[in-house]
C-alpha positions in Angstrom: 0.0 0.0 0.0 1.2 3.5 -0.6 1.5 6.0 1.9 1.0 9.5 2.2 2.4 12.4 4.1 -1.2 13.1 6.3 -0.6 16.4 7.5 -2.3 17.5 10.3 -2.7 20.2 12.8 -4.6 20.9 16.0 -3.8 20.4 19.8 -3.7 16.9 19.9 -1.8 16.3 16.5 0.5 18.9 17.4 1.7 16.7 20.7 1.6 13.6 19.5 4.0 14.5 17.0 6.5 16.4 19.0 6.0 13.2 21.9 7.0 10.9 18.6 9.4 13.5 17.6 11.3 13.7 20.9 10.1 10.6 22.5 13.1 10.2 25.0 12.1 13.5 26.5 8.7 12.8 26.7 8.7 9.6 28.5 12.0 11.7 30.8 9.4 14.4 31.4 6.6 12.2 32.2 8.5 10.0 34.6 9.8 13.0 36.6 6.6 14.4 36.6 5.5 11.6 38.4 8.1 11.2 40.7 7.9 15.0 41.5 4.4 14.9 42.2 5.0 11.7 44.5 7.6 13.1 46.3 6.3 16.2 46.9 2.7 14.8 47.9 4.4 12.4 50.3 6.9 15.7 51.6 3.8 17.8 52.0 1.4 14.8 53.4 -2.4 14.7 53.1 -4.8 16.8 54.7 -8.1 15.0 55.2 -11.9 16.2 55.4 -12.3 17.3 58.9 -15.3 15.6 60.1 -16.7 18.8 61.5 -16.1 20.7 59.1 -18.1 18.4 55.9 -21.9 20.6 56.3 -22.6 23.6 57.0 -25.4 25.1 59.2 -25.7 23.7 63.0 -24.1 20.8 62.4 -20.9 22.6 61.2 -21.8 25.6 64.0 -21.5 23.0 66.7 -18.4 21.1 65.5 -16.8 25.1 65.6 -17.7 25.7 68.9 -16.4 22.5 70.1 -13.2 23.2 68.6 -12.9 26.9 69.4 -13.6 26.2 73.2 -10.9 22.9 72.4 -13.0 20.2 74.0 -11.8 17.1 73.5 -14.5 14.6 73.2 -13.5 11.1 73.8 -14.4 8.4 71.8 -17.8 6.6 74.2 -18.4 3.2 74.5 -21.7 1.2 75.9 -22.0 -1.8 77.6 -25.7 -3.2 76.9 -26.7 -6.0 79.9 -29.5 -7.6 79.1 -31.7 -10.6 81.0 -33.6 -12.6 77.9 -35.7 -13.9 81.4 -38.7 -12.1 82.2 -38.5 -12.5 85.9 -34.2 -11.5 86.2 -34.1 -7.8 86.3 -32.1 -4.9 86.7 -32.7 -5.3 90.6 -31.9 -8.7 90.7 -28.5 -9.7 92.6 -27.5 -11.8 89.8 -27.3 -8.7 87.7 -25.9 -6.3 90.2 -23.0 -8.4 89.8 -23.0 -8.7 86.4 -23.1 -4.7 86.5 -19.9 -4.5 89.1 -18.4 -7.5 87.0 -18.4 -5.1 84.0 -17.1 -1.8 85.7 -14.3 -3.9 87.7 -13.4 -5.1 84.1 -13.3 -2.6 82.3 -11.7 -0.3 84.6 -8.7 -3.1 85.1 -7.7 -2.2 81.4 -6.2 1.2 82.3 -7.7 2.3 78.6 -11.0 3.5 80.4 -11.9 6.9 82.4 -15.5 8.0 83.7 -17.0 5.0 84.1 -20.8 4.9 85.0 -22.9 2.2 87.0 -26.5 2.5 85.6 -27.6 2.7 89.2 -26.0 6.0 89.4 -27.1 7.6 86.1 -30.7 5.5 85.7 -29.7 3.7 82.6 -32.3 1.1 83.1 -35.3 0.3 80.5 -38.7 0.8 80.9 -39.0 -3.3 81.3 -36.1 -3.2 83.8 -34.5 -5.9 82.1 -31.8 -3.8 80.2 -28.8 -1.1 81.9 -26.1 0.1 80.2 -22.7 0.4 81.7 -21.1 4.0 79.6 -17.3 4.9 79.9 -14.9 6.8 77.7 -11.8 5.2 76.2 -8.5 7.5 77.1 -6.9 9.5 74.6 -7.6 10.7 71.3 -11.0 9.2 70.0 -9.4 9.4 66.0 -7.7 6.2 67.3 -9.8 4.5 69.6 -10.3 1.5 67.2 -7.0 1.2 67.9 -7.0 0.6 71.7 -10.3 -0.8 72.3 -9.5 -4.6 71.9 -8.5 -5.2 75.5 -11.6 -3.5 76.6 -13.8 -5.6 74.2 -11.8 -8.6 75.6 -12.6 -7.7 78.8 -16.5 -7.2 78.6 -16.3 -10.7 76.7 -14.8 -12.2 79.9 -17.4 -11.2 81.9 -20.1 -12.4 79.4 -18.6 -15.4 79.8 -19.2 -15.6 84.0 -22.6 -14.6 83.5 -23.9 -16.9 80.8 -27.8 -16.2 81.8 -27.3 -12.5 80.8 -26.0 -10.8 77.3 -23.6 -8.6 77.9 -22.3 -6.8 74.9 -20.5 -3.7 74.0 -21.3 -1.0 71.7 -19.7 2.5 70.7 -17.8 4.2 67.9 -14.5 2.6 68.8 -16.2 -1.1 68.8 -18.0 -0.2 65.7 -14.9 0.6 63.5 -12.6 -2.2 65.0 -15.8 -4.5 64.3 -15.8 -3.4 60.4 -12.2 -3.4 60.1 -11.5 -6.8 61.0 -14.8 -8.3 58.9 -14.8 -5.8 56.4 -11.1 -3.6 56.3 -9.6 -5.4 53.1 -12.9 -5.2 51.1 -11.5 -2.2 49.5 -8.2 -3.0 49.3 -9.0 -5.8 47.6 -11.3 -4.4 45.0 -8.5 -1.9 44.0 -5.6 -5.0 43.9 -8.4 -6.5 42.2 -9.2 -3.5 39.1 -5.7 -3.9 37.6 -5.5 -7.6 37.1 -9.2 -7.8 35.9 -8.0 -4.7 33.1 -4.7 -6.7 32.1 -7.0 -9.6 31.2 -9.2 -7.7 29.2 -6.4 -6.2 27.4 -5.0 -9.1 26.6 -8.0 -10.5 24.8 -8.1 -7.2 23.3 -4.9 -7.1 21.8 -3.7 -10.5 21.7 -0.3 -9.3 22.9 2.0 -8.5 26.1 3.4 -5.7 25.4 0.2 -3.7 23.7 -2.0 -4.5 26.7 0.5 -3.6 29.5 0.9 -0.2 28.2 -2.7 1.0 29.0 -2.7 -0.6 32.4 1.0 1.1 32.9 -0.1 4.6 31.9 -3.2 4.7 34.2 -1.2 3.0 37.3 1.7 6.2 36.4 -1.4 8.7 36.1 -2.8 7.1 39.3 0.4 7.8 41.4 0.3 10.9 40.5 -2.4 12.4 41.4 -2.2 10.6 44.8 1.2 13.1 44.9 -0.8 15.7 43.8 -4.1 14.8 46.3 -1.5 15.8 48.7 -0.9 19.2 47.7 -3.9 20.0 46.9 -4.9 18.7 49.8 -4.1 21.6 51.8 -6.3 24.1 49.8 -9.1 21.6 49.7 -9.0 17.9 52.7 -9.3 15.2 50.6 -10.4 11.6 52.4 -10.0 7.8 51.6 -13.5 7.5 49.7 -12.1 10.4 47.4 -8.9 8.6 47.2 -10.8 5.0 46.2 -13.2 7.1 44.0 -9.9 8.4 42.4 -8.3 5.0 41.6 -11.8 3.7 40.4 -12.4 6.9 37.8 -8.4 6.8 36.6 -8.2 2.8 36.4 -11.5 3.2 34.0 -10.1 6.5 31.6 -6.9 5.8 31.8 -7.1 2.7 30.0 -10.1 3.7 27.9 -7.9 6.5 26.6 -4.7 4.5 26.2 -7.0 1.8 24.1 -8.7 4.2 21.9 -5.1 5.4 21.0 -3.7 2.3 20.7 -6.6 0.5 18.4 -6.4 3.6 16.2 -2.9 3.2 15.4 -3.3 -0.7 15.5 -5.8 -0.1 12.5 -4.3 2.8 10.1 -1.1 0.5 10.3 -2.9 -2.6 9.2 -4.8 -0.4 6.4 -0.8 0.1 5.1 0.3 3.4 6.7 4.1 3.4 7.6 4.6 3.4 11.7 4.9 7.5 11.6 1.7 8.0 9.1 -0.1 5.8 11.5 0.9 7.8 14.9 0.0 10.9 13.3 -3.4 10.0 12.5 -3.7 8.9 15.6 -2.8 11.3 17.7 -5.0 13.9 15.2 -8.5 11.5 15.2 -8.4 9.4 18.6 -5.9 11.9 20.3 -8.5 14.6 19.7 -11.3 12.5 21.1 -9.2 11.8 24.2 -8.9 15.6 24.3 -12.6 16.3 24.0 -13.7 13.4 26.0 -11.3 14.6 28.6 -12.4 18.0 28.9 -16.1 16.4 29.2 -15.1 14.2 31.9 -13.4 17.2 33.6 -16.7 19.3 33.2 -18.7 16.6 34.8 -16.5 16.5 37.7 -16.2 19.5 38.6 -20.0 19.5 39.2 -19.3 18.4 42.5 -17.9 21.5 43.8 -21.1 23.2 43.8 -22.7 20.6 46.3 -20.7 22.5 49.0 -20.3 19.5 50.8 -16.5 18.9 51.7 -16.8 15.2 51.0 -17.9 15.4 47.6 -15.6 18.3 46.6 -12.9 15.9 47.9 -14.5 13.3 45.3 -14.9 15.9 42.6 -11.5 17.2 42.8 -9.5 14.0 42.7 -11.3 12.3 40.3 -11.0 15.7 37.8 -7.2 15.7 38.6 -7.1 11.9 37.7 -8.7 12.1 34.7 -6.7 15.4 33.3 -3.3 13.5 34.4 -4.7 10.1 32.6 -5.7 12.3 29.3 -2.2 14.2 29.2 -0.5 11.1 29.0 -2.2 9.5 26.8 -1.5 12.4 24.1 1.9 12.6 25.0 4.0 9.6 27.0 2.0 7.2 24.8 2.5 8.3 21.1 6.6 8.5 22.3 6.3 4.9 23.8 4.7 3.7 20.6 7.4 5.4 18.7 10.1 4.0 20.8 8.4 0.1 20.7 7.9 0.2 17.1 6.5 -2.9 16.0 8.1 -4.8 19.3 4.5 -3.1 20.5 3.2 -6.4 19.5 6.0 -8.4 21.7 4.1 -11.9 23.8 1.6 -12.6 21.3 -0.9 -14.8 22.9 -1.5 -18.3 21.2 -5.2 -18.5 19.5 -5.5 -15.0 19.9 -3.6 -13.9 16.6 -4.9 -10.8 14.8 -6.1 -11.0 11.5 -4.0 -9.0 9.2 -5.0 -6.5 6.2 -6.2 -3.8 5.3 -9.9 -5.6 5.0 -9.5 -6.5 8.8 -8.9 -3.3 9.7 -11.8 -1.6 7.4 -15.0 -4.9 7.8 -14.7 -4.7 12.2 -17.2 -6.6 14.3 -19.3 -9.0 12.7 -21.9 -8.8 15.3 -22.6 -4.9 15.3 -22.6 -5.3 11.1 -25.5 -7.3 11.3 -26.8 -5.3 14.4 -26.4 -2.2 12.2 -28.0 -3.4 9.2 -31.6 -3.9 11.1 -31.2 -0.6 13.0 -30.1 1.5 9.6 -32.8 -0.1 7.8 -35.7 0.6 10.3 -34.1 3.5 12.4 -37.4 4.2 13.2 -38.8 1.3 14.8 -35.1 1.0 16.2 -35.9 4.5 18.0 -38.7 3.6 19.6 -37.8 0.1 20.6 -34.5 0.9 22.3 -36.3 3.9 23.5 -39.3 2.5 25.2 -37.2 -0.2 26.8 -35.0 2.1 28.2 -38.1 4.6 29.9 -39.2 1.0 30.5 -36.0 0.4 32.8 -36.1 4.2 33.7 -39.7 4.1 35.0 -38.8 2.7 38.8 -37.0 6.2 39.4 -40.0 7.9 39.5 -40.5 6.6 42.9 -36.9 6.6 44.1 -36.7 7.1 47.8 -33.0 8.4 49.1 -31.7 8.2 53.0 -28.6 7.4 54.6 -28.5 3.8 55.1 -29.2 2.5 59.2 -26.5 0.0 60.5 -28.8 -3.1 59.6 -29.3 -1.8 55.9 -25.6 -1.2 55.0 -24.3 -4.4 56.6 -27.2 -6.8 57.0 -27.8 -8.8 60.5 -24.6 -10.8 59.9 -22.3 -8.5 62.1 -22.6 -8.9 65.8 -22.5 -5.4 66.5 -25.4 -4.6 64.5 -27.3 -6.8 66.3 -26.4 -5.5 69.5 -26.8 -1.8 68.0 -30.4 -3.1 67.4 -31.3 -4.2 70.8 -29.8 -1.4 72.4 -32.6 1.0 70.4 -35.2 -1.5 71.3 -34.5 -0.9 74.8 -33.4 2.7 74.8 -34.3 4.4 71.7 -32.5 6.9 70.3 -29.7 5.6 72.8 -27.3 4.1 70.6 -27.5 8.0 68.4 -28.3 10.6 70.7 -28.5 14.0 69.7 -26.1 16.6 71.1 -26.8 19.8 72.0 -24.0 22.2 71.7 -24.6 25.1 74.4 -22.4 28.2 74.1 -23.5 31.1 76.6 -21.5 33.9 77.5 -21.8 32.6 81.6 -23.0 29.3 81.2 -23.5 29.1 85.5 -25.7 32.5 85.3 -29.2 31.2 86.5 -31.1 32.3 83.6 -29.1 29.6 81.8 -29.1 26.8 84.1 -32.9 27.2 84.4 -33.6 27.0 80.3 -31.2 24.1 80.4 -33.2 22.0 83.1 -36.4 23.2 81.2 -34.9 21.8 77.7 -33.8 18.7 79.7 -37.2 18.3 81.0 -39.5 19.4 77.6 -37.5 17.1 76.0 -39.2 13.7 77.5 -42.1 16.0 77.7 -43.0 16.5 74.3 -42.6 12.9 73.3 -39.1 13.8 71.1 -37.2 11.5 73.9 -37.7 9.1 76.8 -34.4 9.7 78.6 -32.4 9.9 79.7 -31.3 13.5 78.8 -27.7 13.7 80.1 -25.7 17.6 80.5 -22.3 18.0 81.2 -20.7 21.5 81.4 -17.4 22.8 80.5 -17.7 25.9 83.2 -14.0 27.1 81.8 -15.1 27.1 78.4 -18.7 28.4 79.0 -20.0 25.1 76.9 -22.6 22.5 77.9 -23.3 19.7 75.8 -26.4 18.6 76.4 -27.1 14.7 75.1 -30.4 13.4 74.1 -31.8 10.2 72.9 -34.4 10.6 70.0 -37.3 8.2 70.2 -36.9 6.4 66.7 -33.7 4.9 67.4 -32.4 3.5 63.9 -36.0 4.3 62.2 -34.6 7.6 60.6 -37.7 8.5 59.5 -39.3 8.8 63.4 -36.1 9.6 64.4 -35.6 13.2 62.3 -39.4 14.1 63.6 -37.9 13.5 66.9 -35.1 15.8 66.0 -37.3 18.5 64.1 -39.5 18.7 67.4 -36.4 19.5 69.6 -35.3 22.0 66.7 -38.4 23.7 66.2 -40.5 23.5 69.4 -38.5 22.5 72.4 -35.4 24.9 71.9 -37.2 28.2 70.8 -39.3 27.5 74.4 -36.1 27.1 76.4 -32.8 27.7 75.5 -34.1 29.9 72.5 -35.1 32.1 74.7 -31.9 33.5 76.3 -30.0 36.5 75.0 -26.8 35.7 72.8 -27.0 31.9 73.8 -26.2 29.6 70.8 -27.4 26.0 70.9 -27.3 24.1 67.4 -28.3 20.5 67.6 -25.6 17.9 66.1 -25.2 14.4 66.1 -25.6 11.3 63.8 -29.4 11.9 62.8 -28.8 15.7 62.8 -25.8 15.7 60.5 -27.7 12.8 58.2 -30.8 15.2 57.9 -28.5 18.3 57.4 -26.7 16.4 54.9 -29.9 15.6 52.6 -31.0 19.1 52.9 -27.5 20.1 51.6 -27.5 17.5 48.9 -30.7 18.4 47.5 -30.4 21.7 48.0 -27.1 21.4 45.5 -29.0 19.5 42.4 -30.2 22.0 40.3 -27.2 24.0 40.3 -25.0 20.5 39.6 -27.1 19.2 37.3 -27.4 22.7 35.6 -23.7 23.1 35.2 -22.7 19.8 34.0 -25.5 19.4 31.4 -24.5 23.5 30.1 -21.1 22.8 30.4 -21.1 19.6 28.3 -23.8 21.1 25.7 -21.1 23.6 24.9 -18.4 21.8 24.8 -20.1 18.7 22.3 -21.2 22.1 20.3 -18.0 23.1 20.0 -16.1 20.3 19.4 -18.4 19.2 16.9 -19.5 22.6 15.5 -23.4 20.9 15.6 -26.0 21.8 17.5 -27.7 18.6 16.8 -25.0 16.5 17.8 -24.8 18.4 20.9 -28.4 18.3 21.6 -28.8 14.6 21.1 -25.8 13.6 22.8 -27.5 14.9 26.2 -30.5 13.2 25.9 -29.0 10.1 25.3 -27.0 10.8 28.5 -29.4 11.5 30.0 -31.5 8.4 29.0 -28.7 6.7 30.6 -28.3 7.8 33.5 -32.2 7.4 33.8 -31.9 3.7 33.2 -29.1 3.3 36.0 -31.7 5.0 38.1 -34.2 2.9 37.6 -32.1 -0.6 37.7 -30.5 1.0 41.2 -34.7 1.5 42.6 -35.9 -2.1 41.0 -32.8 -3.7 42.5 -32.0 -2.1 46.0 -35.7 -0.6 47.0 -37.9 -3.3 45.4 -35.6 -5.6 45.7 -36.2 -7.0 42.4 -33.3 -9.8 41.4 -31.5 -8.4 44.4 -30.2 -11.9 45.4 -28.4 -11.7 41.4 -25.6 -9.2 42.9 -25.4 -10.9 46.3 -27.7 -7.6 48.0 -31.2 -7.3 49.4 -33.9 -4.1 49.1 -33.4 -1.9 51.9 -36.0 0.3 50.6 -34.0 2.9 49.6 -30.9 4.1 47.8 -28.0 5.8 50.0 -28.5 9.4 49.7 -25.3 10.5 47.9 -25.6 8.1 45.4 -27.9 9.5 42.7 -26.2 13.2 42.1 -22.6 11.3 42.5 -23.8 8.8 39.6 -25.2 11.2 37.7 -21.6 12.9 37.6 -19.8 10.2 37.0 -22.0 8.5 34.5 -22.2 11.7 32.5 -18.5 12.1 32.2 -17.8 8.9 31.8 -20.5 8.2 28.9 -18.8 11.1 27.4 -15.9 8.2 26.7 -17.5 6.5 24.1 -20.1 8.6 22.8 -17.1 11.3 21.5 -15.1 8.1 20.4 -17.8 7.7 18.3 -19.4 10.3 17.0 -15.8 12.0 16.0 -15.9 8.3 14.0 -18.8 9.2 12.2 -18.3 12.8 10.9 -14.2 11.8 9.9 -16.2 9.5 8.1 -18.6 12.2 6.6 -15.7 14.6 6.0 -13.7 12.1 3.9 -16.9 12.5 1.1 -18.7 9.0 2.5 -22.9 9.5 2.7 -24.3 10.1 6.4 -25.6 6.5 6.2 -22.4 4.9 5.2 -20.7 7.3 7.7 -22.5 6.2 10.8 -22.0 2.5 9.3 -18.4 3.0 9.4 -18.1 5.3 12.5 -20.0 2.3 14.5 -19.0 -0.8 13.4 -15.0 -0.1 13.1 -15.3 1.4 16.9 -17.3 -1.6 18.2 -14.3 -3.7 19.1 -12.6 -0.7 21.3 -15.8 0.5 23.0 -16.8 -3.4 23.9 -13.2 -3.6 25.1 -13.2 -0.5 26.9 -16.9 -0.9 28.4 -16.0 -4.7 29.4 -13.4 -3.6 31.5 -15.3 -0.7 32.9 -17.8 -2.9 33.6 -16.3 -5.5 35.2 -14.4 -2.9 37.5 -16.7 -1.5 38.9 -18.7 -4.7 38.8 -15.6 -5.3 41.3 -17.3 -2.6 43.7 -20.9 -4.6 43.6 -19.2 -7.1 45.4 -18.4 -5.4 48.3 -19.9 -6.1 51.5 -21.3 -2.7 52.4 -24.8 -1.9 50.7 -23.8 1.7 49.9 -20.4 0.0 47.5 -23.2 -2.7 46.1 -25.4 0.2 45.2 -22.7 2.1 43.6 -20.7 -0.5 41.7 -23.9 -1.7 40.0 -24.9 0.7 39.4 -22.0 2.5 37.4 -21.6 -1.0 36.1 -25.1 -1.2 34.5 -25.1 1.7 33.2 -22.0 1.8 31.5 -23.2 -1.5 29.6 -26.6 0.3 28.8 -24.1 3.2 27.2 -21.9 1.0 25.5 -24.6 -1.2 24.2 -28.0 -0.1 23.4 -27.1 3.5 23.3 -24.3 3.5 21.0 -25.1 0.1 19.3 -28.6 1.2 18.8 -30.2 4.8 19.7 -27.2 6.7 18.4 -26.6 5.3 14.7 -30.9 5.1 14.5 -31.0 9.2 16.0 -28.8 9.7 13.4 -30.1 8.2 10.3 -33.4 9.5 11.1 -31.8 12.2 10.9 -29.4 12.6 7.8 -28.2 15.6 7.3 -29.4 17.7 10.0 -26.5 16.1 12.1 -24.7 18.8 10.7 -26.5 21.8 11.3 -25.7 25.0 12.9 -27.4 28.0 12.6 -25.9 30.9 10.8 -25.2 32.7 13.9 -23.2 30.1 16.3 -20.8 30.3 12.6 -18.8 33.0 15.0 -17.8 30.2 17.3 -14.5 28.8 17.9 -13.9 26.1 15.6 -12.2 23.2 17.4 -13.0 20.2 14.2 -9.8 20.6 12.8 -7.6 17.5 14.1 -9.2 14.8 11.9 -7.3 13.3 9.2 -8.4 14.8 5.4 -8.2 11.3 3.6 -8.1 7.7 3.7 -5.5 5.3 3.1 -4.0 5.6 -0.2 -6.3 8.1 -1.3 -6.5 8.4 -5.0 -7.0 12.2 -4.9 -4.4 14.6 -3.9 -3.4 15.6 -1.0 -4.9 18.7 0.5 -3.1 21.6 2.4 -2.7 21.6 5.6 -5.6 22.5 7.6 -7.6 22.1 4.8 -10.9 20.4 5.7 -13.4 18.5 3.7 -16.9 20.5 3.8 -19.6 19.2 5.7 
């Protein structure tokens, strides 16, 4: 085959030619970019999201008062003592002793202060056949978890001597050493887990060592990184471990997409007959370009999350933008050098009965399969349209009654653990015990009497308007001028009683009492508080996320593609999506529909944070494909072939890197659904599904059918968007061996 000099020009062109140009230095540059950042991340260390600090309104009020006055509140623990016999009570001799047996005990560790008897603070249920013995562990309750094993060895000693009586401990320190040892390598596991999983999948893929190491090796470099550069940034904005796991997730799935879109493009223009430099050019100007635009999509998308306000999610937001700009730089630039620098050894341990076929016909006829698809969608587009349609509103339709909380102990980790058991039985018998809410009381004389009497009147309108049974427990800071005020909330682990509980000591019991002092603050925290001021928050943040990624990605598919149908029609079908992920996440986790299929059960409800984080990720990450593409189809169009025959082509020869590239994103995250807590299931499937839906039905079907409804229109723009910038210009001008002459440079075919 003949080759031509394919001149082209544009951002991505421009740097995959002077990466293939000066490949040493590229690869020099990107290796000490990553050690730099790694170094200096690890010099600077990480800064994370101050529990405190994650809401704003009383929750984050009370945290700031705590802090200012520099309380110190240690980590509590519980110790639940329970007859299951009617006639043993609480006054019983046997369970006296059981109740010294527990204090001596725990007291003997020397890694316990302030322990209560229940005799002393009337901790006894209404039935009288449940106390609670309460201490605080010493030291700094961060790392509890890490001391509490002699105490929880201790109680489980005395459990043993009293074998008529349950005697179980409970707390935050029990809870996380609990989860760590049944559920601590979950993650860890899922993450060793995502590179072997996309090293398989490559190697199908490609058929060889070499070519399917390089994408894994260029989003593990990209990953590094940005865990440096988590670290600096870190200090403008606390990151957290979620937003570091959300990072490695996000980069493990671009980084290789963007690697294998670059890597199958050059794969085919060199089996079509270019030389090994033709083929890197057109490349980096056709798939480098879609990296670029699919990129700056995925950037967009992410960024959505800073509006939420919420520090968790701007943790999320930030690392997995960073990730994915890191991922897309070296993919335009380390990669073309390393292709340069392999040559054909690129195709070094080839994999028996996985040979590739060879030819300029293998690279043009692609997947068999999405031919055949193809020719019944392009010949009824259609009934295609409202087939693939209806089924996926079908799918979409269980949203409609999507019902979002933050999962209760029970719902994220079953009845399998121990502890939630005993969390369970110690609301049964106290409610609202196991998550009281706090009061945070700041006065400018905290003894003056005016103040002492609105606290014993809170204390005692508390029980009396039905928000709590009791016991409501003060303790004041004198020096500091602070007293935190603790109060059970009748609902216990029912949220939905429980925030009704917590609205009545918000809204009615405070402005009678401590509302009505001058210049005393008292903002209500805790676990149900700071769950209910999250929700508020998150909703609160939807419109404006939802509004700025949809706008943001409008613009950008306009300007990429210089189409305002294009750009219309590739948010609805995002949209449509993320609408089906919805409604498979509803079906699966409320309804419970084929829940047992994934290993989960319906809770009722999907975890709050879930459906504004998917909607992020899904719509930055659909961007991955749909620009891979679409850019497809109009190179296609430009190089003279009819809109039909275009989106024929533009499909069918990107079938075999957007099944390879949505099978490993699938089976990633699938990696996630197996986790053991319900929020991961949730989440893992439901990126998972979704991403199939995208890579399947929407591309495979919806897309090419949109688009041979719609001919030529594709196309359009209106006269007056002509004045905007015009960012087409990196696709290649010909074919292979074109029998025309070459054009200029920058010379494109019209439209």
């Amino acid at each position: 085959m003949g080759n031509r000099d394919v001149r082209v020009r544009g951002l991505a062109a421009r740097a995959g030619g002077w990466s293939a140009r000066h490949r040493w230095a590229a690869v020099g540059i990107w290796v000490l970019f990553v050690v730099l950042a790694m170094g200096l991340g690890s010099a600077a260390g990480r800064v994370d999201v101050d529990e405190g600090n994650q809401l704003k309104g009383e929750t984050h009020t009370a945290a700031q008062i705590i802090d200012d006055a520099g309380i110190k509140q240690p980590a509590g623990e519980t110790v639940l003592i329970q007859s299951e016999d009617t006639t043993v009570t609480a006054t019983g001799s046997e369970f006296r002793a059981a109740v010294a047996d527990v204090v001596k005990a725990v007291e003997g560790t020397g890694k316990v202060t302030a322990v209560t008897s229940p005799y002393d603070t009337h901790t006894i249920s209404r039935d009288g056949r449940s106390a609670l013995v309460q201490f605080d562990m010493r030291g700094d309750a961060k790392t509890a978890v890490d001391r509490v094993e002699p105490v929880l060895n201790a109680v489980a000693g005395v459990q043993k001597a009293h074998g008529s009586l349950r005697i179980e401990e409970i707390g935050g320190a029990s809870m996380q050493k609990q989860y760590k040892d049944a559920f601590g390598d979950d993650f860890q596991q899922a993450e060793y887990s995502a590179v072997p999983v996309a090293l398989g999948i490559l190697l199908i893929a490609f058929g060889a060592l070499v070519a399917a190491l390089l994408p894994v090796a260029l989003a593990i470099t990209a990953i590094m990184a940005t865990m440096g550069l988590m670290g600096l940034v870190s200090h403008l904005q606390p990151m957290s471990d979620t937003a570091n796991s959300v990072m490695l997730l996000v980069g493990m799935a671009v980084g290789v997409d963007y690697c294998l879109f670059y890597l199958r493009r050059e794969r085919e223009e060199r089996l079509a007959g270019r030389d090994a430099g033709t083929a890197l050019r057109i490349a980096a100007a056709t798939s480098g370009r879609a990296i670029i635009v699919s990129g700056v999509t995925v950037c967009v998308a992410m960024a959505g999350m800073l509006f939420t306000g919420l520090a968790e999610f701007e943790a999320m937001g930030l690392a997995s933008l960073m990730v994915v700009a890191v991922a897309m730089v070296g993919s335009v630039t380390v990669l073309p050098a390393l292709l340069s620098l392999l040559g054909e050894r690129v195709e070094k341990g080839r994999i028996p009965f996985l040979s590739r076929r060879r030819g300029k016909r293998a690279a043009d006829e692609g997947s068999r399969f999405w031919t055949a698809v193809l020719r019944v969608v392009l010949a009824r587009p259609l009934v295609s349209v409202a087939v693939a349609a209806g089924v996926l509103l079908a799918i979409a339709a269980p949203a409609l009654g999507m019902k979002t909380q933050q999962l209760t102990l029970d719902q994220e980790f079953g009845k399998s653990l121990p502890i939630v058991q005993t969390y369970d039985r110690v609301n049964e018998a106290f409610p609202g015990g196991s998550e009281p809410a706090q009061v945070v009381v700041k006065a400018k004389d905290i003894n003056a009497p005016q103040v002492r009497q609105a606290l014993a009147d809170f204390k005692r309108q508390a029980i009396a308007s039905g928000a709590s049974r009791g016991p409501v427990d003060i303790r004041l800071h004198a020096g500091q001028n602070v007293a935190l005020v603790s109060v059970p909330l009748v609902g216990g682990s029912d949220m939905d009683r429980a925030v009704k509980s917590l609205d009545k000591l918000r809204d009615e019991v405070r402005p009678a009492t401590l509302g009505k002092v001058d210049g005393l603050q008292a903002p209500i925290t805790g676990q149900v508080a700071g769950n209910h001021d999250f929700n508020d928050q998150l909703l609160g943040s939807v419109v404006p996320v939802f509004a700025f990624v949809v706008v943001f990605a409008f613009l950008l598919m306009l300007l990429s593609f210089r189409s305002l149908t294009v750009a219309v029609t590739s948010i609805v079908l995002n949209l449509l999506s993320v609408g089906a992920a919805y409604g498979i996440l509803v079906a699966v986790f409320q309804h419970g529909w084929g829940a047992s299929l994934v290993g989960a059960a319906g809770v009722g409800a999907i975890v709050t944070w879930l459906p504004l984080f998917l909607f992020v990720i899904l719509f930055g990450l659909s961007m991955d494909y749909h620009v891979f593409v679409v850019s497809r189809i109009r190179e296609a169009r430009m190089r003279g072939r009819t809109t039909t025959e275009a989106i024929r082509h533009g499909v069918v020869t990107t079938a075999g890197v957007v099944t390879s590239a949505a099978v490993i994103m699938v089976a990633v995250f699938a990696i996630f659904g197996t986790l053991s807590m319900q929020s991961m299931k949730q989440m893992g499937v439901g990126l998972a599904a979704a991403v199939l839906i995208d890579a399947t039905v929407i591309r495979g079907v919806l897309l090419p059918a949109v688009m041979a409804l719609l001919g030529e229109r594709n196309w359009y723009l209106p006269k007056w968007l002509h004045r905007l910038p015009d960012l087409t210009h990196d696709e290649s001008p010909e074919p292979a061996a074109a029998a025309q002459p070459a054009h200029e440079e920058g010379e494109r075919l019209p439209v």
